[in-house]
Backbone as CSV, one residue per row, in Angstrom:
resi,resn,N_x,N_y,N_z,CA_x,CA_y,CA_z,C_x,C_y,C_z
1,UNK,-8.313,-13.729,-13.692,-7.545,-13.775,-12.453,-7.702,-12.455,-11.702
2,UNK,-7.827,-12.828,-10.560,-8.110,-11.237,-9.191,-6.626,-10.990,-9.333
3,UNK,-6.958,-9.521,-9.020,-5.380,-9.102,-8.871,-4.877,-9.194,-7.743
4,UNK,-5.027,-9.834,-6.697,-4.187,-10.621,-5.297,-3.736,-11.688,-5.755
5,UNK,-4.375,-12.285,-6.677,-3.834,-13.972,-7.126,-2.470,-13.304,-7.821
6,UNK,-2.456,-12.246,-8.933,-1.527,-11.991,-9.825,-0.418,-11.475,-9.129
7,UNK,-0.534,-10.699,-7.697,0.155,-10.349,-7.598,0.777,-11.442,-6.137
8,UNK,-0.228,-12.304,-5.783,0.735,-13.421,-4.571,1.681,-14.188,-6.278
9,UNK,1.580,-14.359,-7.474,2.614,-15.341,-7.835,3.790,-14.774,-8.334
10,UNK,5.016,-15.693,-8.135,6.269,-15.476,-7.502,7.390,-14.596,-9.216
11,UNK,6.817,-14.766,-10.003,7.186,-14.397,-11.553,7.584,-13.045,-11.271
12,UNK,8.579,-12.457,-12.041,9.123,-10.913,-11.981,8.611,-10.067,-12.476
13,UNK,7.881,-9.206,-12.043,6.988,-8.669,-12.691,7.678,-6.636,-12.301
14,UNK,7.228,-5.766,-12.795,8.240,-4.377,-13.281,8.423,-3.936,-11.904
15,UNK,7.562,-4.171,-10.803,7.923,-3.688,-9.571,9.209,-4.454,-9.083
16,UNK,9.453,-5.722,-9.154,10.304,-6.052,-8.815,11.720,-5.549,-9.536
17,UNK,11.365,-5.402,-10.497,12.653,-4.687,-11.160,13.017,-3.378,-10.526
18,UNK,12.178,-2.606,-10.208,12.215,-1.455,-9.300,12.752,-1.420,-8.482
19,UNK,12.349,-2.352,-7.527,12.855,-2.258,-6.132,14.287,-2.854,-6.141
20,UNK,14.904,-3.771,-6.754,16.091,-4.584,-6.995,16.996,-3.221,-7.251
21,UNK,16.310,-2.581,-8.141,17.096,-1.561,-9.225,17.904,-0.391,-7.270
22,UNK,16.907,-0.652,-6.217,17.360,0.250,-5.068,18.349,-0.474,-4.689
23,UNK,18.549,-1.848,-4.381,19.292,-2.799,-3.517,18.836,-3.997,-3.299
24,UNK,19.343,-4.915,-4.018,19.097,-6.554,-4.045,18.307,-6.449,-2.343
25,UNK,19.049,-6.238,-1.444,18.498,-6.303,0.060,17.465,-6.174,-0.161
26,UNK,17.019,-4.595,-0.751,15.582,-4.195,-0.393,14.080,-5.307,-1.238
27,UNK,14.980,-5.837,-2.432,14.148,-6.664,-2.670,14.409,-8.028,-2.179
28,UNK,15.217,-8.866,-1.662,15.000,-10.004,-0.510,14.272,-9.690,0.587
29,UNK,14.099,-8.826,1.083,13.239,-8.137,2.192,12.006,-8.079,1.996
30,UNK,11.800,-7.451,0.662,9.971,-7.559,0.651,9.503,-8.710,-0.363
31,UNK,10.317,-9.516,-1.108,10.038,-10.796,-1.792,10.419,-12.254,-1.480
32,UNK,11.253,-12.316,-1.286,12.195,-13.522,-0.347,11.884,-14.016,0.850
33,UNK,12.339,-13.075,1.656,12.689,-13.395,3.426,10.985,-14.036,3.714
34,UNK,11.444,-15.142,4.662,10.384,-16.309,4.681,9.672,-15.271,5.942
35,UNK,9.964,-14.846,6.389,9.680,-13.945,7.815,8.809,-12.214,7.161
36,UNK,9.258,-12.161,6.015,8.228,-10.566,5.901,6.698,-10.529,5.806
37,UNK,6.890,-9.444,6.215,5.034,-9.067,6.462,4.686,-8.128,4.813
38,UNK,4.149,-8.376,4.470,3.434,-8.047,3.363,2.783,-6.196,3.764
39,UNK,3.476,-5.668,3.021,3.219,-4.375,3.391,1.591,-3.757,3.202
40,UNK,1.135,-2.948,3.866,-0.605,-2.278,3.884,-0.615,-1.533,2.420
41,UNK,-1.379,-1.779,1.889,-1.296,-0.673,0.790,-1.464,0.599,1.213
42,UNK,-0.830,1.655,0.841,-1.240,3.061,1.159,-2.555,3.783,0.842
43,UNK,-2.363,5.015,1.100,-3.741,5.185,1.073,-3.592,6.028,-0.386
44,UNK,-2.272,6.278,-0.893,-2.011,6.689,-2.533,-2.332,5.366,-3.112
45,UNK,-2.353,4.403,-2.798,-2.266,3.155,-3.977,-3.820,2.826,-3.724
46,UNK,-4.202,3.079,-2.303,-5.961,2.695,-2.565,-6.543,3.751,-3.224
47,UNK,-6.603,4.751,-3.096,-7.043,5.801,-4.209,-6.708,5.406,-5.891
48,UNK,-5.577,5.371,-5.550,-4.918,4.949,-7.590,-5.983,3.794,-7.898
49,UNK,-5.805,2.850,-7.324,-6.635,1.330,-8.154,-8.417,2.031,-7.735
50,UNK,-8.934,2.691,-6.735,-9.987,3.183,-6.841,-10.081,3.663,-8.429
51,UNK,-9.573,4.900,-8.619,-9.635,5.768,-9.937,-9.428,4.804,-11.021
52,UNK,-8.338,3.667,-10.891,-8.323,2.919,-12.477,-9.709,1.892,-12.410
53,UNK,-10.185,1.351,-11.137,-11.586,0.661,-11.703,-12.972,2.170,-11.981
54,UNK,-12.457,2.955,-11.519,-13.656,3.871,-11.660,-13.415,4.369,-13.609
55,UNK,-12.263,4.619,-13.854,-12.039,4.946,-15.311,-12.439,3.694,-16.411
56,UNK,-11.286,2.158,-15.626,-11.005,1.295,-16.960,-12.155,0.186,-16.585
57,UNK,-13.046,-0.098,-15.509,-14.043,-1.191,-15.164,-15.035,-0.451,-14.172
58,UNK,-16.177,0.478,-15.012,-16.849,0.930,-14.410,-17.856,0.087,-14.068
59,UNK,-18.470,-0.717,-14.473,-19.304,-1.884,-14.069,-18.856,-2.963,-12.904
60,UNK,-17.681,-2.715,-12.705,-17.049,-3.020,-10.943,-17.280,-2.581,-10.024
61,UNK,-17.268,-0.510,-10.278,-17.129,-0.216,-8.962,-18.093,-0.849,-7.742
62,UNK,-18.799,-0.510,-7.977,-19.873,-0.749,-7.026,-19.534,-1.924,-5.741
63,UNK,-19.178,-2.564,-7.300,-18.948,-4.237,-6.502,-17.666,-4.063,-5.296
64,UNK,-17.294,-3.633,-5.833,-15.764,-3.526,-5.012,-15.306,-2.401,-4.472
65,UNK,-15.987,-1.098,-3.565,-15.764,0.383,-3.397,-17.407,0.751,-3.022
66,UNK,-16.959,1.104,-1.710,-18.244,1.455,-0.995,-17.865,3.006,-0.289
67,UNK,-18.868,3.562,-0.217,-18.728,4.778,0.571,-18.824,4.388,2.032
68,UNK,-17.689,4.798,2.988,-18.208,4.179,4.505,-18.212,5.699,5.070
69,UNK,-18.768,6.129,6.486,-18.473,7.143,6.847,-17.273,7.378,7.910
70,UNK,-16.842,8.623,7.927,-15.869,8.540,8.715,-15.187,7.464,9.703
71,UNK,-13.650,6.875,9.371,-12.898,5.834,10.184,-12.903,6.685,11.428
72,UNK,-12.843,7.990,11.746,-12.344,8.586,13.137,-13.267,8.361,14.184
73,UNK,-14.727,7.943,13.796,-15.195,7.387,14.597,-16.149,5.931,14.985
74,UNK,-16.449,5.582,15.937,-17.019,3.912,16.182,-18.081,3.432,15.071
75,UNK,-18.407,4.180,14.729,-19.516,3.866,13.425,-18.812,3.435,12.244
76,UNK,-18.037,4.252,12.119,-17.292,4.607,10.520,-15.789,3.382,10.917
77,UNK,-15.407,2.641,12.064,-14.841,1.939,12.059,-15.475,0.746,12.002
78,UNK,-16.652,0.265,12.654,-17.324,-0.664,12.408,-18.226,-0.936,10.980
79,UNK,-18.410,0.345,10.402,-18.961,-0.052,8.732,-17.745,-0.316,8.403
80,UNK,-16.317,0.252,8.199,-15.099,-0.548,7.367,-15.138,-2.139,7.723
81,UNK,-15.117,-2.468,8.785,-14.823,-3.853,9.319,-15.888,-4.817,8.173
82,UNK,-16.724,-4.134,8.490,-18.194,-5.175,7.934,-18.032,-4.610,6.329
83,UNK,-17.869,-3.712,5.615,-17.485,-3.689,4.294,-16.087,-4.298,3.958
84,UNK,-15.106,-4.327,4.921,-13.963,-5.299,4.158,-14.326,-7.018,4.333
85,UNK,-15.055,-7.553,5.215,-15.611,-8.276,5.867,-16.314,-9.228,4.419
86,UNK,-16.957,-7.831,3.964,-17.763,-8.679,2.340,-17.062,-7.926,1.378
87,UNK,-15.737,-7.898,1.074,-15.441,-7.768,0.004,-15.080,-6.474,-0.279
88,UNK,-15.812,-5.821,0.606,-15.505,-4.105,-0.294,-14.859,-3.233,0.366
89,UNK,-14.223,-2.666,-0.410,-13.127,-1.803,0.150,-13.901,-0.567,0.463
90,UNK,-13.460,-0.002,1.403,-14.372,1.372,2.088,-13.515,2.615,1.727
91,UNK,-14.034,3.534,1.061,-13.692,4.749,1.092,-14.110,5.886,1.241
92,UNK,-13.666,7.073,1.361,-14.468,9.047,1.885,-15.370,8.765,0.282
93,UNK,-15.968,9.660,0.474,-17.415,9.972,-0.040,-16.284,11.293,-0.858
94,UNK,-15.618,11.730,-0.652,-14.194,12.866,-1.287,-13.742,11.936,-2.336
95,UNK,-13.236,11.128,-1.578,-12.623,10.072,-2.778,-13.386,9.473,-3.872
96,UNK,-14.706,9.240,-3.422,-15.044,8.606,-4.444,-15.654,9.910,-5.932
97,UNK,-16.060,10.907,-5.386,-16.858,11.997,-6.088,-15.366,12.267,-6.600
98,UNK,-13.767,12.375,-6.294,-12.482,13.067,-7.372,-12.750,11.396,-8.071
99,UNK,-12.627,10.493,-7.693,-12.805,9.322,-8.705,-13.613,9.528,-9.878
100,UNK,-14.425,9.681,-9.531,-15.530,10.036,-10.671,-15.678,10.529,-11.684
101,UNK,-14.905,12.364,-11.027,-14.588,13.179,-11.921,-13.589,12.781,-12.733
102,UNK,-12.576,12.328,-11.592,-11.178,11.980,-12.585,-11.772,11.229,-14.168
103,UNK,-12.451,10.195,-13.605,-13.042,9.377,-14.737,-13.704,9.871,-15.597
104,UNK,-14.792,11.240,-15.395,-15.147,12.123,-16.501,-14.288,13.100,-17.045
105,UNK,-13.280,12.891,-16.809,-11.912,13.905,-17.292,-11.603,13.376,-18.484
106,UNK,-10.744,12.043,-17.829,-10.343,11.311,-19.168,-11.076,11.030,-19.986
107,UNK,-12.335,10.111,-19.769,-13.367,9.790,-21.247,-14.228,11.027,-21.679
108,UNK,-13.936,12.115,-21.278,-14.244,13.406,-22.226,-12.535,13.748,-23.406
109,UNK,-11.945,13.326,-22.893,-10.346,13.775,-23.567,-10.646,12.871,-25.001
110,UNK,-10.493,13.685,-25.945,-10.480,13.068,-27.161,-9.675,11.851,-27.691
111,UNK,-8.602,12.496,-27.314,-7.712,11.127,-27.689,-7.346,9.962,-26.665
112,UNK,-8.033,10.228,-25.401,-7.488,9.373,-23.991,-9.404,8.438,-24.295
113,UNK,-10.111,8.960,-24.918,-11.578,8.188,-24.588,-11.287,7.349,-25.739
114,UNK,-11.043,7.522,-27.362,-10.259,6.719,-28.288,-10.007,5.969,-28.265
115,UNK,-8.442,5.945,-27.597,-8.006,4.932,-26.699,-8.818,3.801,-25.867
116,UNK,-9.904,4.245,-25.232,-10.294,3.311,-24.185,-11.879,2.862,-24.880
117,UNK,-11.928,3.391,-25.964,-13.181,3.086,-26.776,-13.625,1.342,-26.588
118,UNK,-12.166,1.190,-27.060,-11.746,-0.576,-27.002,-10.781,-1.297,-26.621
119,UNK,-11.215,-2.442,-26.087,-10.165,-2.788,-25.775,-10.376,-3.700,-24.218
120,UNK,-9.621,-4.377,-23.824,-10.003,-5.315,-22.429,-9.184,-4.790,-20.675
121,UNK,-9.119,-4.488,-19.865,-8.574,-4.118,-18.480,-7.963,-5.421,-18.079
122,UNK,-7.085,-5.134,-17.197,-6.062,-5.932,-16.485,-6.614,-7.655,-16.498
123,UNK,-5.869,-7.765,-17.921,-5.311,-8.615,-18.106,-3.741,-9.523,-17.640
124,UNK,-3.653,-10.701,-17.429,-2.398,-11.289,-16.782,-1.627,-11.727,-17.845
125,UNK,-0.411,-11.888,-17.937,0.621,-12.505,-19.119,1.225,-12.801,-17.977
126,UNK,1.965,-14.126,-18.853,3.236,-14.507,-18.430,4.368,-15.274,-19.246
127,UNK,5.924,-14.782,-19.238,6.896,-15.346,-20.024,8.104,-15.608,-19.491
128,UNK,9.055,-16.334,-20.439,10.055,-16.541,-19.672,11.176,-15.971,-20.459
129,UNK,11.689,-14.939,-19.938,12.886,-14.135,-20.417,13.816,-14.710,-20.626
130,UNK,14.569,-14.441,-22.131,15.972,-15.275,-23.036,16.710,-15.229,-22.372
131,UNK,17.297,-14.416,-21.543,18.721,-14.421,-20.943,18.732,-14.411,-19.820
132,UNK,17.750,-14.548,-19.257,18.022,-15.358,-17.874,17.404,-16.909,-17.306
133,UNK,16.030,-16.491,-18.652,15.236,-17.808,-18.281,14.374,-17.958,-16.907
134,UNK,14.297,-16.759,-16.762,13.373,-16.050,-15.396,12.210,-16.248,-15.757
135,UNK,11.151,-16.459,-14.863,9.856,-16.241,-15.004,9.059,-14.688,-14.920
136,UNK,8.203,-14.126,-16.051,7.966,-12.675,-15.794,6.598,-12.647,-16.060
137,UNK,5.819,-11.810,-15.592,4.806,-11.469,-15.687,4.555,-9.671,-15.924
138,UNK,3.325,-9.611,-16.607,2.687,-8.685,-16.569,1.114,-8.329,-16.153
139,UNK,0.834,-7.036,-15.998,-0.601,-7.410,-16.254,-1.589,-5.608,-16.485
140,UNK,-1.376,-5.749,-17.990,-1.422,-4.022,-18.385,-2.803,-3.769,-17.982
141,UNK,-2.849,-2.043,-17.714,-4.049,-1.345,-17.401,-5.552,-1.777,-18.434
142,UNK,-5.008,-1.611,-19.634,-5.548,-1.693,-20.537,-4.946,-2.280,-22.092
143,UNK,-5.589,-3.175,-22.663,-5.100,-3.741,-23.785,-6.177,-3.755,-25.071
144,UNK,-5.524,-3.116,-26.293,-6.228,-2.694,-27.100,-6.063,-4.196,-28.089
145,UNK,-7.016,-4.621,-28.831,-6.974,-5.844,-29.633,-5.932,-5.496,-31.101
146,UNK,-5.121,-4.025,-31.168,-4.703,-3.594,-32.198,-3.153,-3.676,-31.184
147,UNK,-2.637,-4.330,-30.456,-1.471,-4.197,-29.821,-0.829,-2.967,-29.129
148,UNK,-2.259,-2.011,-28.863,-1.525,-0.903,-27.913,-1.890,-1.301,-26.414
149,UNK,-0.798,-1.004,-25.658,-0.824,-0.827,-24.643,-1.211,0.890,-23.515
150,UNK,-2.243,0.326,-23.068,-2.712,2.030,-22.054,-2.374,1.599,-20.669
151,UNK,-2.120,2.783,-20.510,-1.396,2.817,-19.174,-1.772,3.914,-18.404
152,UNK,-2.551,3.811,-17.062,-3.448,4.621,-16.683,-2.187,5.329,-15.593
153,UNK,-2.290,6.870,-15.282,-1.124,7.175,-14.304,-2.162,8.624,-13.448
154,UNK,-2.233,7.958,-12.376,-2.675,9.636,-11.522,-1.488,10.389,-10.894
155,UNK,-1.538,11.417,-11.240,-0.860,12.361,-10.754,-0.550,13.775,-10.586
156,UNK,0.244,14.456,-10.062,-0.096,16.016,-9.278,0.432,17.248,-10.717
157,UNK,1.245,16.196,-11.611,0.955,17.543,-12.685,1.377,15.872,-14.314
158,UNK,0.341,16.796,-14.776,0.189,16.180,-16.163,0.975,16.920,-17.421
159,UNK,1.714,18.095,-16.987,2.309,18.679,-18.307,3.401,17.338,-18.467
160,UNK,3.449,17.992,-19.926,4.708,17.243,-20.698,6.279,17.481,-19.794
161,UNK,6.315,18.525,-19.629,7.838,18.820,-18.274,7.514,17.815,-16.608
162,UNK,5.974,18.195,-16.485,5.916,17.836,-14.920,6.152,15.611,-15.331
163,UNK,5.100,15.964,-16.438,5.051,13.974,-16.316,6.203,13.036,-17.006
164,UNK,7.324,14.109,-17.869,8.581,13.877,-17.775,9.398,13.739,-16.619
165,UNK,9.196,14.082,-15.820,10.000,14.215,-14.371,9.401,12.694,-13.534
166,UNK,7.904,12.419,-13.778,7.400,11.339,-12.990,8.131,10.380,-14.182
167,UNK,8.149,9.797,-15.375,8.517,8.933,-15.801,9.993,8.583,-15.378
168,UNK,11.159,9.549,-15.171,11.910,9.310,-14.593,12.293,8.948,-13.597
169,UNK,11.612,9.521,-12.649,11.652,9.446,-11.034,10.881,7.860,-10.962
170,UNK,9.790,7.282,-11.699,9.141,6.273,-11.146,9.577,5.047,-11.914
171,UNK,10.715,5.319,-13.247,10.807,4.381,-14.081,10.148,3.626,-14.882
172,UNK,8.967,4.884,-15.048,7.710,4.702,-16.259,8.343,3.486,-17.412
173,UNK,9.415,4.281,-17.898,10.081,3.329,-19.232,10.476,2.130,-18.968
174,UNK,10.920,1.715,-17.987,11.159,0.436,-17.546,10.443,-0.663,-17.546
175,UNK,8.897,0.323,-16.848,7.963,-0.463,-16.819,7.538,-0.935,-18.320
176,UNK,7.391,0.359,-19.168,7.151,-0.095,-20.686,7.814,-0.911,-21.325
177,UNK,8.699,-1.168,-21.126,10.141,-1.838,-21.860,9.813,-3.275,-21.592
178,UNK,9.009,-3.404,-20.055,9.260,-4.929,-19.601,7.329,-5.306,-20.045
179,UNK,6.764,-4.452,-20.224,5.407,-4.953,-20.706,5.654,-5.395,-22.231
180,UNK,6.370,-4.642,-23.052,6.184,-4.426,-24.288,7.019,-5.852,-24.948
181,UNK,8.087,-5.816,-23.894,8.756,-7.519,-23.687,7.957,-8.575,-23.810
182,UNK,7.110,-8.778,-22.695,6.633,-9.655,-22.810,5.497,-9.970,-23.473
183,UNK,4.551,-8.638,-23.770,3.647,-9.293,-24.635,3.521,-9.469,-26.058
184,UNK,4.683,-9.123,-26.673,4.853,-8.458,-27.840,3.865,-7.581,-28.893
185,UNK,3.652,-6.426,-27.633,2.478,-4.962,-28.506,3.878,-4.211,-29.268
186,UNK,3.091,-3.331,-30.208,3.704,-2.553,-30.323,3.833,-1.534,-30.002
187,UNK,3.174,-0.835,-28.719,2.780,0.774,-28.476,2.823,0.927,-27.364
188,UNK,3.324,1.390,-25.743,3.253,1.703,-24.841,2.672,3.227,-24.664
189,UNK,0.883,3.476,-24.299,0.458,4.666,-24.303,0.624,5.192,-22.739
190,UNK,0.865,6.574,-22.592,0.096,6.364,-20.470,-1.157,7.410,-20.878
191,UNK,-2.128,7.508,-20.335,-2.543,8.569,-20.020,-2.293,9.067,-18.526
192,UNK,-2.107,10.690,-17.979,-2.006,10.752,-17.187,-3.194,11.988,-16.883
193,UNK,-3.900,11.442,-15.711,-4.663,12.563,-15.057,-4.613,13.281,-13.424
194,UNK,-4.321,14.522,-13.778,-3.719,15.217,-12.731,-5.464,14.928,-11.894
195,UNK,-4.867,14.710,-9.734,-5.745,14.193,-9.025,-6.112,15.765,-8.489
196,UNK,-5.754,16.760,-8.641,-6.546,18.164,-8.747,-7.496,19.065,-9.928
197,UNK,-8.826,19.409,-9.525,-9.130,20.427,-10.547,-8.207,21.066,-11.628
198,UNK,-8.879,21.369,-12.740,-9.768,20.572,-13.756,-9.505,19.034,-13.712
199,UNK,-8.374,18.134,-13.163,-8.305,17.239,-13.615,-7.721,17.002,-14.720
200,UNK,-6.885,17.726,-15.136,-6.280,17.829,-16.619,-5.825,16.400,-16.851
201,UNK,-5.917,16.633,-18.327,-6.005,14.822,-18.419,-4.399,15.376,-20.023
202,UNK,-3.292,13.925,-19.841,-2.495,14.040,-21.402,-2.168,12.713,-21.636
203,UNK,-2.157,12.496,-22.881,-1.624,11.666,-23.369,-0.925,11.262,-23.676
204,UNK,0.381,10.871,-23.770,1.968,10.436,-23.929,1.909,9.598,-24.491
205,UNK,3.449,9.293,-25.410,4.069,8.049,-25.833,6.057,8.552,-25.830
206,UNK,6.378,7.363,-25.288,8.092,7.834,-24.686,8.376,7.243,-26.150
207,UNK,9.840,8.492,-26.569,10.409,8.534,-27.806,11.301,7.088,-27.705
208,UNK,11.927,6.880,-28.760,13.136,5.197,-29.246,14.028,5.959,-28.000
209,UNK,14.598,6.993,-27.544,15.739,7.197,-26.767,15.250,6.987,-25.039
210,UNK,13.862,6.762,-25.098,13.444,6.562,-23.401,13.169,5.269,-23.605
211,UNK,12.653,4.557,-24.137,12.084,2.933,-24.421,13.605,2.563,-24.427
212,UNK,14.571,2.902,-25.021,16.088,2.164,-24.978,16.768,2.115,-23.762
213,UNK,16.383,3.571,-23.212,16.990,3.111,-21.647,16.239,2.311,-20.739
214,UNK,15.000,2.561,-20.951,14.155,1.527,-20.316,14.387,0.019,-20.526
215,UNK,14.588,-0.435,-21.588,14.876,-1.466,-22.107,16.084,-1.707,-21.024
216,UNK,17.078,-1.134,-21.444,18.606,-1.431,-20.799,18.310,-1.703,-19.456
217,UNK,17.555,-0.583,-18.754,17.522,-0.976,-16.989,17.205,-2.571,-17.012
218,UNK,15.837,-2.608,-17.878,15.303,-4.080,-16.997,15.732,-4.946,-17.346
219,UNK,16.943,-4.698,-18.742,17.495,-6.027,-19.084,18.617,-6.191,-17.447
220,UNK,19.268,-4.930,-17.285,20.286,-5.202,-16.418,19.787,-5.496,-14.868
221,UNK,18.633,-5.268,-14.665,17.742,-5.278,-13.618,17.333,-7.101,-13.171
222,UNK,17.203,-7.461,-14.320,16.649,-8.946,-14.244,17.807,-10.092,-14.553
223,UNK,19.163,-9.336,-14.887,20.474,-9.993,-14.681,20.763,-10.225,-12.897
224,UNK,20.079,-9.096,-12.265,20.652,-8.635,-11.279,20.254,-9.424,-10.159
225,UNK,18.454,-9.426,-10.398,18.138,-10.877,-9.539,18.773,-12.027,-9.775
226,UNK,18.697,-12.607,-10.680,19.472,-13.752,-11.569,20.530,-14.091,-11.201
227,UNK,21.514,-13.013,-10.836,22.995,-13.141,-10.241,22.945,-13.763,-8.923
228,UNK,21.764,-12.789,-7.895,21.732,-12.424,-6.904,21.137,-13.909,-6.685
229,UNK,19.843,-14.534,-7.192,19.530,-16.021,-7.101,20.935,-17.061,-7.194
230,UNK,21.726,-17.206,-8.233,22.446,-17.442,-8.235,23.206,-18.116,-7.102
231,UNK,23.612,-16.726,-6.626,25.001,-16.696,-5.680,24.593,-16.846,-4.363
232,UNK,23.442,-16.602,-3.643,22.536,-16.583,-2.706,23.231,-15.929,-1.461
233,UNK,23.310,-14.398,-2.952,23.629,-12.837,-1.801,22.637,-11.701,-2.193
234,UNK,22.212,-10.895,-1.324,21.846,-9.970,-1.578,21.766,-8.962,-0.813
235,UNK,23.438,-8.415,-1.563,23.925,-7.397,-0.363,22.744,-5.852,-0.473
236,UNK,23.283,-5.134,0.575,22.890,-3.606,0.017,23.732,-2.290,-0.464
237,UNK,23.437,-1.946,-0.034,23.954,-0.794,-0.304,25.574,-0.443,-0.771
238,UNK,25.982,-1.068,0.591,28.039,-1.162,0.809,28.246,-1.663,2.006
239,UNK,29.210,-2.163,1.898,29.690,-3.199,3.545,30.575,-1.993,3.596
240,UNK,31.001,-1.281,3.412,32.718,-0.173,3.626,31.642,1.409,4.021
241,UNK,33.122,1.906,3.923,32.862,3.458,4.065,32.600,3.849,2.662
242,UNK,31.519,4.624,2.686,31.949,6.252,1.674,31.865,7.138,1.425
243,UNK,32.682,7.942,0.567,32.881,9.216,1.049,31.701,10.045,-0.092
244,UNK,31.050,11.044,0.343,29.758,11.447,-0.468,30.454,12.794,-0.553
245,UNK,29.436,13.298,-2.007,29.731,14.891,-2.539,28.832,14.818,-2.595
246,UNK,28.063,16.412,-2.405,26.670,16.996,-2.811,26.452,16.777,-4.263
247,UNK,25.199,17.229,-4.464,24.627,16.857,-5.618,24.976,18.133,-6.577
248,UNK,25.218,18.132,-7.956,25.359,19.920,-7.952,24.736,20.803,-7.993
249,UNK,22.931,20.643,-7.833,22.648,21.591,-7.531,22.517,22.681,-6.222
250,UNK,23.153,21.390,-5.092,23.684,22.405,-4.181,24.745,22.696,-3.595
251,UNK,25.196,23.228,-4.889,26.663,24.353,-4.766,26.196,25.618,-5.593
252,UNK,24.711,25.925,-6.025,24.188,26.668,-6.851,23.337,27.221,-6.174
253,UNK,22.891,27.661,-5.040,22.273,27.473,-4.203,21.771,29.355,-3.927
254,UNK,21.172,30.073,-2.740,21.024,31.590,-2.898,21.991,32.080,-2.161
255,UNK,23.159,32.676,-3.155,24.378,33.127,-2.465,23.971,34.584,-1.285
256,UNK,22.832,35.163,-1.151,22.779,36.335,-0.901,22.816,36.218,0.443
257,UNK,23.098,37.492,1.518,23.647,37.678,3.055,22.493,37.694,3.165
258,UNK,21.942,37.327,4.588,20.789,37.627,5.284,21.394,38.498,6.561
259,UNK,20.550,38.762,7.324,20.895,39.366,9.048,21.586,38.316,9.648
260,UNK,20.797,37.028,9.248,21.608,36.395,10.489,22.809,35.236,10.011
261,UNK,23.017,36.354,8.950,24.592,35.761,8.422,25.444,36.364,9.470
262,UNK,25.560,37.796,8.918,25.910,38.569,9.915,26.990,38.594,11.523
């Protein structure tokens, strides 16, 4: 299955848990409402799936990722037209050479090339969750025939502190929690490779105390559609007033006088 097919069918799959997790609204808005426009992919998400077929299906690129020259002008807009036209997505000649590298980053990394020694790329699942009886899908980066799951992640810092901060902020565990659900692996890996020189490449696995909260969100996450199907509401945010406090780190803030305190 192409991944437009996987991702036009209607099954709950970890993004949707995401976005619900902001405001039922925000997900009737971009899943529901008979009237939405299907958002452009960015130009972070065309780069990302660039780098994961350049890493996890190198015998694709080609097929699917062309060098066009510059969009800023009539040339470089008319080669995009005629490369999306047949299939291929157009990108900088920049992009494709950090693709590359990125991709000689990781399969030089000892334990991230290991990993990808074996094993099959985006694959589709699909199940139907006990307690709601929802339809869910997945469809992991990479699947090892020994039940690990790889999980490819680009990003601006790969330490253990910096890609602690992205698992939180992006709900890495969530996502693991709801793959590991449905396919029944036992291992949620990521590798992550930073999209700047060297390219530093690490390898992760989230401890029983991040997989548990992860777990918890998407159980309560996929109650939440469920309700929200249900009752056929999906409010946002708050219909009322309320009253907000800063966050505390700013009441911690640089107490010192300047001039134009003064």
């Amino acid at each position: 299955m192409d991944n437009a097919t996987y991702h036009a069918d209607p099954a709950i799959s970890a993004s949707h848990l995401h976005l619900v997790a902001r405001s039922p609204q925000h997900y009737w808005a971009r899943y529901i409402d008979p009237e939405r426009i299907p958002p452009a992919p960015t130009t972070a998400m065309t780069f990302g799936s660039l780098v994961h077929c350049a890493v996890l299906e190198r015998d694709e690129l080609d097929k699917r990722y062309g060098v066009c020259p510059p969009r800023n002008t009539k040339a470089g807009k008319d080669r995009a037209a005629e490369m999306r036209e047949e299939g291929i997505e157009p990108v900088t000649s920049s992009d494709m050479r950090m693709a590359l590298a990125m991709a000689r980053a990781v399969n030089r990394h000892p334990y991230a090339g290991e990993l990808l020694a074996e094993g099959k790329a985006e694959q589709s699942f699909w199940w139907d969750d006990l307690d709601t009886e929802m339809r869910c899908k997945c469809r992991p980066d990479w699947l090892r025939s020994d039940g690990v799951i790889v999980d490819l992640k680009t990003t601006t810092d790969a330490s253990p502190q910096g890609f602690a901060k992205s698992i939180a902020n992006f709900r890495y565990n969530v996502q693991a929690a709801h793959y590991l659900n449905g396919i029944k692996a036992h291992r949620f890996v990521f590798i992550a490779v930073e999209k700047e020189a060297p390219y530093a490449v690490a390898v992760y696995e989230l401890d029983d105390n991040a997989l548990g909260e992860g777990a918890r969100l998407a159980a309560r996450d996929l109650r939440r559609i469920a309700n929200c199907r249900q009752q056929q509401s999906w409010p946002g945010y708050s219909n009322g007033l309320t009253t907000l406090s800063l966050p505390t780190w700013a009441f911690y803030g640089n107490d010192e006088m300047t001039p134009m305190d003064l």
